[in-house]
C-alpha angles and dihedrals in degrees: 000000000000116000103201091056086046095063094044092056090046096050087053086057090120100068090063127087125202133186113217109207135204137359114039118185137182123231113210111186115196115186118212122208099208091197080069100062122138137201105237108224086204102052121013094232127108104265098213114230108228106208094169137024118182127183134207138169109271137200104347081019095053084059089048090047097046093042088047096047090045087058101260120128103237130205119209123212120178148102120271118185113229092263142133086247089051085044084055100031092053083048087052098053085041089058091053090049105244123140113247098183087119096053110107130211120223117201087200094045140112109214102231102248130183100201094195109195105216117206128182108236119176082341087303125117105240117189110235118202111305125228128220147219118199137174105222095184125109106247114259119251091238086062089046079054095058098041093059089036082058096043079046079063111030094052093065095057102027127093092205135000122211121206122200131172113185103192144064097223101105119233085352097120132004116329105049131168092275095041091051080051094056098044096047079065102048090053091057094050101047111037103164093072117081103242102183122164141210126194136160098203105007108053094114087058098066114081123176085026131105102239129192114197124168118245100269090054106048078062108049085046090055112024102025097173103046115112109169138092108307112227132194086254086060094046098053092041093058092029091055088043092052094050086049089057099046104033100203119088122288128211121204125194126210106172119228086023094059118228147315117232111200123198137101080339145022112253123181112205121192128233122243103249114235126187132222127018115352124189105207093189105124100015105120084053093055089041080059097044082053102042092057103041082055087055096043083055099048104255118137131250104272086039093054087048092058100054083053097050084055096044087056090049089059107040091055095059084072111086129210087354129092092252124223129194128216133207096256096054090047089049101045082050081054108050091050087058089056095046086057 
């Protein structure tokens, strides 16, 4: 790589749009003083004392944070429920600058929410079991409508448009069967836009469409009823069987060892060591948000993996929030790998 063109494509990050496609949550934070604890009369139980609650984008919204705060102009398309969580959610995605005319808003919907208990333990935030709001109906064919009447839209202004589905319910949210369709056809007849995919129980499903899947998935996509130690030799071989179905390159996280980039080759890309706590919780969203701004730019695969390799680094240094990263702190991590 080199590193002086590098800088000069990311700091030209602005000129670049991006739609980000599929499952929007919200993340509510509520942060518990535990020397505030009360007995409850009623009940016998510890009724937690919430001081503080703060809110962020998740999921689809953690693509949208990390690629607005990285300069792009970023374009939102999902399904909120009219709620009081889609009234916040939709405020949240407003405050990071993104445009939210394609969300769209279901009268029969749940807004996907992550309520995240926060409890002060030895001065540090330590996450208490989450609760969290789903919506477990299969998503109606007039919303279907609207999505592909979006992508119809999107696909004429983007640069490059990102789908994620978060969960392992099928055709219950936003890319269903008939929407990946859809989309698989709207790859082959504009090849020019960057169509890349994340899924955590679907990613065998996309085909024509570049598609990034952490290490556990790749094998339960390929290989569902295998329950054993994955190995690297299992990795490359579902990895490599993946890449055969799709044809189109496929990333493959592994955390602390960085990423796989499958294409006409096997690359393996290291990850950008970081010290202290980490929170990993929304990692594999902000390695998306920088894969595809490194592809937008020009940059190749195992570059683009790189850059989100580094994004990731960033973003899970910032504890009990949804972390962003910024250009300059890509940049400046960057700029320490060139100097090794």
């Amino acid at each position: 790589m080199n590193f002086d063109k590098a800088i000069e494509r990311l700091q030209s990050s602005k000129k670049i749009t991006i739609t980000v496609v599929g499952d929007y949550c919200l993340d509510k934070y509520l942060y518990i003083d535990k020397d505030r604890d009360e007995l409850s009369i009623e009940t016998g139980l510890i009724a937690f004392q919430v001081t503080k609650k703060e809110i962020y984008a998740g999921a689809c919204g953690t693509i949208a944070a990390n690629l607005c705060s990285l300069g792009v102009n970023v374009r939102c398309m999902g399904i909120v429920g009219d709620d009081g969580e889609g009234y916040e959610l939709l405020k949240c995605l407003e405050k990071i600058g993104a445009d939210i005319s394609y969300m769209i808003k279901g009268y029969n919907v749940c807004t996907n929410t992550y309520t995240k208990p926060m409890r002060v333990e030895n001065g540090k935030f330590k996450e208490m079991s989450r609760l969290d709001f789903r919506n477990f109906t299969s998503t109606a064919q007039d919303m279907e409508d609207k999505i592909i009447e979006n992508l119809k839209k999107a696909v004429l202004i983007s640069d490059a448009i990102i789908l994620s589905d978060q969960f392992y319910e099928l055709n219950f949210s936003v890319i269903t069967d008939r929407v990946r369709d859809f989309v698989t056809q709207l790859a082959i007849d504009y090849p020019r836009t960057i169509f890349y995919a994340d899924s955590r129980g679907f990613i065998n499903k996309y085909r024509n469409i570049i598609v990034k899947c952490n290490n556990f998935e790749v094998i339960k996509c390929i290989m569902p009823n295998y329950n054993d130690v994955i190995t690297e030799d299992m990795l490359l071989k579902c990895g490599l069987e993946l890449f055969m179905r799709n044809k189109k390159t496929v990333f493959i996280t592994l955390g602390v060892n960085g990423s796989m980039v499958f294409d006409n080759k096997v690359t393996s890309v290291p990850a950008f060591k970081v010290e202290g706590t980490i929170d990993i919780c929304g990692a594999g969203d902000a390695n998306n948000a920088g894969i595809v701004l490194g592809l937008t730019l020009g940059f190749d695969e195992v570059e683009a993996a790189l850059i989100g390799n580094i994004v990731s680094s960033i973003t899970i240094e910032q504890i009990g929030v949804t972390g962003t990263a910024s250009i300059e702190q890509v940049i400046q991590r960057l700029s320490i790998i060139s100097n090794i």
